[in-house]
C-alpha positions in Angstrom: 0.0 0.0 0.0 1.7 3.3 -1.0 2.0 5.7 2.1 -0.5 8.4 2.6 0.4 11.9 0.9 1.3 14.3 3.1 1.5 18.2 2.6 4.0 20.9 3.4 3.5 20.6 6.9 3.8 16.5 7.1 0.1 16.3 7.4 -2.2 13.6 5.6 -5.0 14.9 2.9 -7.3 13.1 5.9 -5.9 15.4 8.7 -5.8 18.8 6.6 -9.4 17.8 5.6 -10.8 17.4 9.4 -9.1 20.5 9.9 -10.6 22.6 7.5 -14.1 21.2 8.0 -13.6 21.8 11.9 -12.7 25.2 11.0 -15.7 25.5 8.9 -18.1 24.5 11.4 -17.1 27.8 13.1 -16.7 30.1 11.3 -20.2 31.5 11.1 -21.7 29.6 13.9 -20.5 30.2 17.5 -21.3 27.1 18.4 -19.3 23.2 20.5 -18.5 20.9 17.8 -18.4 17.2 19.0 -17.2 14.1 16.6 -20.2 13.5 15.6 -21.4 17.0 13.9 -17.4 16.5 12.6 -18.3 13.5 11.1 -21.7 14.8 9.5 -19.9 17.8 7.8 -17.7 15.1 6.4 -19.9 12.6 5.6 -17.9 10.0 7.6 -19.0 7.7 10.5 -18.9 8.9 13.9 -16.0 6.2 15.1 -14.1 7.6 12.2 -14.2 11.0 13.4 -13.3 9.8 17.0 -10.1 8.3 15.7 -8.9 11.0 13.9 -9.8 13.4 16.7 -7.7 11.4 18.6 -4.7 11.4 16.3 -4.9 15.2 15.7 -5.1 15.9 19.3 -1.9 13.9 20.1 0.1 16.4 17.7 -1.4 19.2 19.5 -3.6 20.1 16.3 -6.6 20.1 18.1 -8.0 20.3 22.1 -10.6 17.9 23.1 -11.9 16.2 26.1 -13.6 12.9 25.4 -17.3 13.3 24.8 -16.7 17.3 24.8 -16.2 20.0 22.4 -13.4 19.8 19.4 -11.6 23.0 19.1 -8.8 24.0 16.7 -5.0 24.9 18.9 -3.2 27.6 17.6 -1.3 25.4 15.4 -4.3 23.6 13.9 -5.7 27.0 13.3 -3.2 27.8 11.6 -3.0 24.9 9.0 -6.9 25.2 8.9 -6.3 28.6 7.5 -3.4 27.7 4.9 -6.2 25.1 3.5 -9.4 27.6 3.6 -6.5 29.5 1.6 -6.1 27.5 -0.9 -9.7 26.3 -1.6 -10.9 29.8 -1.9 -8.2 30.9 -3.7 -8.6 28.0 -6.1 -12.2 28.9 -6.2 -11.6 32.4 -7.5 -8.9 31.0 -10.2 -11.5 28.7 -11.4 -14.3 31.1 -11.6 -12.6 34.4 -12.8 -9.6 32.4 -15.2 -11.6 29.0 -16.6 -14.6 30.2 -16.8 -16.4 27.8 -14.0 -19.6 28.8 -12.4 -19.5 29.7 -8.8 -21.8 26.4 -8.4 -19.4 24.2 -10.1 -16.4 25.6 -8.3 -16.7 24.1 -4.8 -15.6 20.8 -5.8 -13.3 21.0 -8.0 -11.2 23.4 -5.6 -11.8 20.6 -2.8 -9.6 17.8 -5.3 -7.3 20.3 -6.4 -6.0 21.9 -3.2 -4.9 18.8 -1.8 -2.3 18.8 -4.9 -0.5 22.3 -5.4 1.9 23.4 -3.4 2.1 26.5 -1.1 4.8 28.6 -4.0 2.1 27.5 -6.4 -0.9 29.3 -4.6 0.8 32.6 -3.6 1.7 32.9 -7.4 -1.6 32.1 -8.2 -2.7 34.9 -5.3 -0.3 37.4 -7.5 -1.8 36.5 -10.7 -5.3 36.9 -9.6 -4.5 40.2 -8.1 -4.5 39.3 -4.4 -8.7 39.0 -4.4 -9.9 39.9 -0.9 -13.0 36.9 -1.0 -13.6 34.0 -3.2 -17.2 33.6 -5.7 -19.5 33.0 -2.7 -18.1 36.0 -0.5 -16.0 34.3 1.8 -13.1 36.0 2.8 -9.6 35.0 1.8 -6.9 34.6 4.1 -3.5 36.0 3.7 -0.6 34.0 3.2 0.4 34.7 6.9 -3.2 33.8 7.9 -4.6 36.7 8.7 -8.2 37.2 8.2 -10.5 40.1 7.9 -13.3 39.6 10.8 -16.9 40.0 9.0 -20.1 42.0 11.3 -22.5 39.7 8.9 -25.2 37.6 10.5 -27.2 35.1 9.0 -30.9 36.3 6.9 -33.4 34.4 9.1 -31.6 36.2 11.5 -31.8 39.8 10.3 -34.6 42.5 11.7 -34.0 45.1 9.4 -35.8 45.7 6.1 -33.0 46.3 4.0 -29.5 44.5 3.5 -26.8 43.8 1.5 -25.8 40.1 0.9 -21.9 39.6 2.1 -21.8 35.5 1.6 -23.5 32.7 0.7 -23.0 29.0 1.6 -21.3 27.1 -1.1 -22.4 24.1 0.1 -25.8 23.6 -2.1 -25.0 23.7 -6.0 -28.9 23.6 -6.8 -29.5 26.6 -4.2 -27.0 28.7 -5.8 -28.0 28.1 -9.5 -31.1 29.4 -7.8 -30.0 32.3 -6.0 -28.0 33.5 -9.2 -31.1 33.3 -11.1 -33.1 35.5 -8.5 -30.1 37.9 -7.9 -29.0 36.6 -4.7 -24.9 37.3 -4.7 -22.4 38.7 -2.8 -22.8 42.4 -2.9 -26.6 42.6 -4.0 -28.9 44.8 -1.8 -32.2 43.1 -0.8 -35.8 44.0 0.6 -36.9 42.6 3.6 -38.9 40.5 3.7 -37.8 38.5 0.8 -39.2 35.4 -0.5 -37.2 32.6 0.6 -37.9 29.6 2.7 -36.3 29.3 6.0 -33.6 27.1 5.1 -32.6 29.2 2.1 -32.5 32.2 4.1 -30.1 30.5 6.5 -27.7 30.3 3.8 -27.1 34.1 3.4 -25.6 36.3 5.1 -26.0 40.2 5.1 -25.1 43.3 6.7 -26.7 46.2 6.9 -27.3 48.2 3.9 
């Protein structure tokens, strides 16, 4: 069996995946993550999660008690970012230089970022112009990981009557084809209240306008 590829920083495409999907869960949502939301967002099973937990918590990559909350370390933060990085950089390169729509570029960016290297990305960060947020609005990180802390807050969550949309989940190809068609991207102003479903409207964010 050949040996499991391993990145810049001698982690597994399996560890830098958990990573990045732990960092997801909290981006937007101040909420505990335990293995078994982990393992949802990954589409794993819950004993997989548990493992892996395990084996990122004894390099220091993540802090968890058993049967308590998964947080990222500094250190895990850290490679969480250079992979959220590259995805949404890749994104951005696939939308604005091959022509992809910003439905179509989610997964393609998820099988390609596991294979460039980090040289490779900040020349591709150059050549794109150093963009500030990848097709859905999400905010890029710098190469030293810095990232720009956003005042949005989800639409079903919004009590004003106008807004403007800063980001929109990525992870529902149908409900973006969808939300292109009605006018629903990053940057749009909308009228409150608009007609969307619950569910939909939990997939946008907004400030106000």
């Amino acid at each position: 069996m050949a040996p499991a590829r391993r990145g810049p920083a001698g982690l597994t495409t399996s560890e830098e995946d958990y990573l990045k999907a732990l960092y997801a869960l909290t981006e937007w949502e101040d909420a505990e993550v335990g293995t078994g939301a982990l393992a949802d967002q990954l589409g794993l099973s819950p004993a997989s999660a548990t493992a892996m937990v395990q084996k990122l918590a004894a390099k220091e990559l993540v802090n968890h008690v058993p049967r308590g909350a998964i947080t990222l370390s500094e250190s895990g933060r850290r490679e969480a970012l250079r992979m959220v990085r590259r995805h949404r950089l890749l994104e951005t390169f696939l939308r604005d230089e091959l022509g992809y729509g910003w439905d179509e570029v989610h997964d393609e960016a998820e099988a390609l970022e596991h294979t460039v290297t980090d040289r490779f990305i900040n020349a591709l960060d150059a050549r794109l112009g150093h963009p500030r947020h990848d097709p859905h609005g999400d905010a890029i990180p710098s190469a030293d990981g810095t990232l720009p802390v956003s005042a949005a807050i989800r639409l079903d969550r919004f009590t004003g009557s106008r807004a403007v949309i800063d980001r929109i989940s990525d992870e529902d190809p149908q409900f973006l084809r969808r939300a292109a068609a009605q006018g629903l991207v990053p940057g749009a102003g909308i009228e409150l209240p608009h007609q969307l479903d619950f569910i939909e409207a939990s997939l946008i964010w907004v400030r106000k306008a």
